[in-house]
C-alpha positions as CSV (number, residue, x, y, z in Angstrom):
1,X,46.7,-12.2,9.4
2,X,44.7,-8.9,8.1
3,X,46.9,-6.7,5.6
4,X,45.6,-3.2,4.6
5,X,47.1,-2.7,1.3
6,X,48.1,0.1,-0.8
7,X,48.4,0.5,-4.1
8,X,49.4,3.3,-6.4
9,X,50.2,3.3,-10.1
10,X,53.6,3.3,-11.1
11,X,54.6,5.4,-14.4
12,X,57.3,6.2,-16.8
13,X,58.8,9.4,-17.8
14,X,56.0,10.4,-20.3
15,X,53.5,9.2,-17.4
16,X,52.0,6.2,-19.1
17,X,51.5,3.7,-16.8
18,X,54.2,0.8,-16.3
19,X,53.4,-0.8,-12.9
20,X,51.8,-0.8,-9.8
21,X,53.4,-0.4,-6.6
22,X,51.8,-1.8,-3.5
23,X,52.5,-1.4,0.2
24,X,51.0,-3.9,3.1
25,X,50.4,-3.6,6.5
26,X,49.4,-5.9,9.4
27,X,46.9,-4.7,10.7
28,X,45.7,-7.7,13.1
29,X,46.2,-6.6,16.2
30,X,44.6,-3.1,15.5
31,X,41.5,-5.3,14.2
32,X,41.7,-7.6,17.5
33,X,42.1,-3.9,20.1
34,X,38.9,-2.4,17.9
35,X,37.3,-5.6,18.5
36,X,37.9,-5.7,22.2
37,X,36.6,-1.6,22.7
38,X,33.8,-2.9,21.0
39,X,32.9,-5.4,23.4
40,X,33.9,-2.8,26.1
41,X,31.4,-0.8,25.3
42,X,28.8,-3.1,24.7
43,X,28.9,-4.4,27.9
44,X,29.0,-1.7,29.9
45,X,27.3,-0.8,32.6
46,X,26.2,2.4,31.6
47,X,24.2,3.7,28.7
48,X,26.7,4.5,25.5
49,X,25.6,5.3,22.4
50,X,27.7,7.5,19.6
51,X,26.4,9.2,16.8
52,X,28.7,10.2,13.5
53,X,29.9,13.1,11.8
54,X,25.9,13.2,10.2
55,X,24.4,12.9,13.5
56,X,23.4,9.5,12.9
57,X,23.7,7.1,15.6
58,X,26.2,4.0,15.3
59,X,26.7,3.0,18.5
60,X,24.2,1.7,21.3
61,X,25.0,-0.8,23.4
62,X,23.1,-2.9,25.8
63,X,22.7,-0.8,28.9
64,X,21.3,2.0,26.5
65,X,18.8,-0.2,25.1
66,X,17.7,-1.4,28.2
67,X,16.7,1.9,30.2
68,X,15.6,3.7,27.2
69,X,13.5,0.5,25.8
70,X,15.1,1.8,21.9
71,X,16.4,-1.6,20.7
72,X,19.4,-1.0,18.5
73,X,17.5,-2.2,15.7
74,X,14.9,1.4,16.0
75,X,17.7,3.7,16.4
76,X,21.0,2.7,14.4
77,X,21.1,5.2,11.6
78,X,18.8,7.7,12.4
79,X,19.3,10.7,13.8
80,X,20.0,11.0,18.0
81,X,19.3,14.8,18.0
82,X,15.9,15.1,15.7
83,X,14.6,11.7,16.5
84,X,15.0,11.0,19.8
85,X,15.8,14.4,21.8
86,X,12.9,16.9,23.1
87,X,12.5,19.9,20.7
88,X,13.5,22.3,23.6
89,X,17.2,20.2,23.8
90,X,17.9,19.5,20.4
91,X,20.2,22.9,19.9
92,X,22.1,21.9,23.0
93,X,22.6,18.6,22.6
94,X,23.4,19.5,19.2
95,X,25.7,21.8,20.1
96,X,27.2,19.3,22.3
97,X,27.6,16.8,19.4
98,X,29.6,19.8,17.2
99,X,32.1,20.6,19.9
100,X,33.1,17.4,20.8
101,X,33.7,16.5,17.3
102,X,35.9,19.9,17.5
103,X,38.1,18.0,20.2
104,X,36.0,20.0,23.3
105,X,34.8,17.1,25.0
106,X,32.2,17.6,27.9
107,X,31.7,16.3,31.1
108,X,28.5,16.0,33.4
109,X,25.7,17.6,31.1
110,X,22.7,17.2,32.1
111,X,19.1,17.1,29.9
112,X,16.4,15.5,30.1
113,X,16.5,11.8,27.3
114,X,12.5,12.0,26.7
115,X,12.1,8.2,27.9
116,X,9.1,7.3,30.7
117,X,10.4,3.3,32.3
118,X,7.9,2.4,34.1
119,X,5.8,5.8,34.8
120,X,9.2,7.3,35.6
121,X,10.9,10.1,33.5
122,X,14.7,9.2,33.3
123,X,17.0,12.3,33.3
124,X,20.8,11.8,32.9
125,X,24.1,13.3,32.9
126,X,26.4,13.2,29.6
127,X,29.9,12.9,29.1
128,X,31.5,12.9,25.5
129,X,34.6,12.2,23.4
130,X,35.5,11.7,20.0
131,X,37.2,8.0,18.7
132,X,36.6,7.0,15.6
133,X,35.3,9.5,13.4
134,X,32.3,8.8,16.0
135,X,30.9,11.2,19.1
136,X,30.7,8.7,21.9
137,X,28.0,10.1,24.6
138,X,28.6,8.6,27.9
139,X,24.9,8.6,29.9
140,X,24.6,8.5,34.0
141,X,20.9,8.0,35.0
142,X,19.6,10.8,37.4
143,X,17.5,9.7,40.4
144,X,14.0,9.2,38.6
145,X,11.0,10.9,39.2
146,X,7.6,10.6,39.2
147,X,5.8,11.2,35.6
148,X,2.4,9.9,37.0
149,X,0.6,10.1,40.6
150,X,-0.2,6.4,40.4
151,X,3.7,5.5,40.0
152,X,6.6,5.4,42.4
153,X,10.1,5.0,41.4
């Protein structure tokens, strides 16, 4: 069993301290439904990644690493907008970030993830929501297209 526990200090009438009080709560099978989202997400078959209320990113799961090449390892922690966003998105996307944390979530926005796969850029369409003191972006791939002559898709 996981408890959260509470505790407060318990005083007298002059307010020196006489006790503590405490208060538990079972909080397994919140721990077991976290658990589960997690592996939800990181399994998915599209590219999730989240980013907190810093603009860091905390979440990226398989499907993200694999069409952007970013293993989670180069991009937890730092920041999704500066980092890894073209200079001409950045406000957007930014922009983006701020509303959804502002409970405006957004469906089907499109820019442009600066990531070549195989000599083919990789555009895609966002979707985000808020869980978790986290902004969850949900990515769709666009049809590729050609970066190089040489290179079909």
């Amino acid at each position: 069993m996981e408890v959260l526990l509470n505790a407060t200090t318990r005083r007298d009438e002059q307010g020196n301290v006489i006790g503590v009080v405490g208060i538990g709560q079972d909080i397994t099978g919140r721990l077991a439904q976290e658990r589960e989202y997690t592996r939800l997400i990181d399994t998915a078959n599209a590219p999730i990644f989240g980013v907190d209320t810093h603009g860091r990113v905390n979440v990226w799961n398989k499907c993200a690493m694999r069409l952007t090449g970013y293993p989670a390892e180069e991009v937890m922690g730092h920041s999704l907008v500066k980092e890894f966003i073209r200079k001409e998105h950045q406000e957007k996307v930014q922009d983006v970030i701020d509303q959804t944390f502002h409970g405006e979530e957004t469906a089907n926005f499109d820019f442009p993830l600066s990531k070549f796969f195989q000599g083919c850029k990789i555009d895609f369409a966002f979707s985000t929501f808020a869980a978790y003191n986290t902004t969850f972006l949900c990515a769709f791939p666009q049809r590729p297209r050609v970066a190089t002559a040489s290179k079909s898709c």
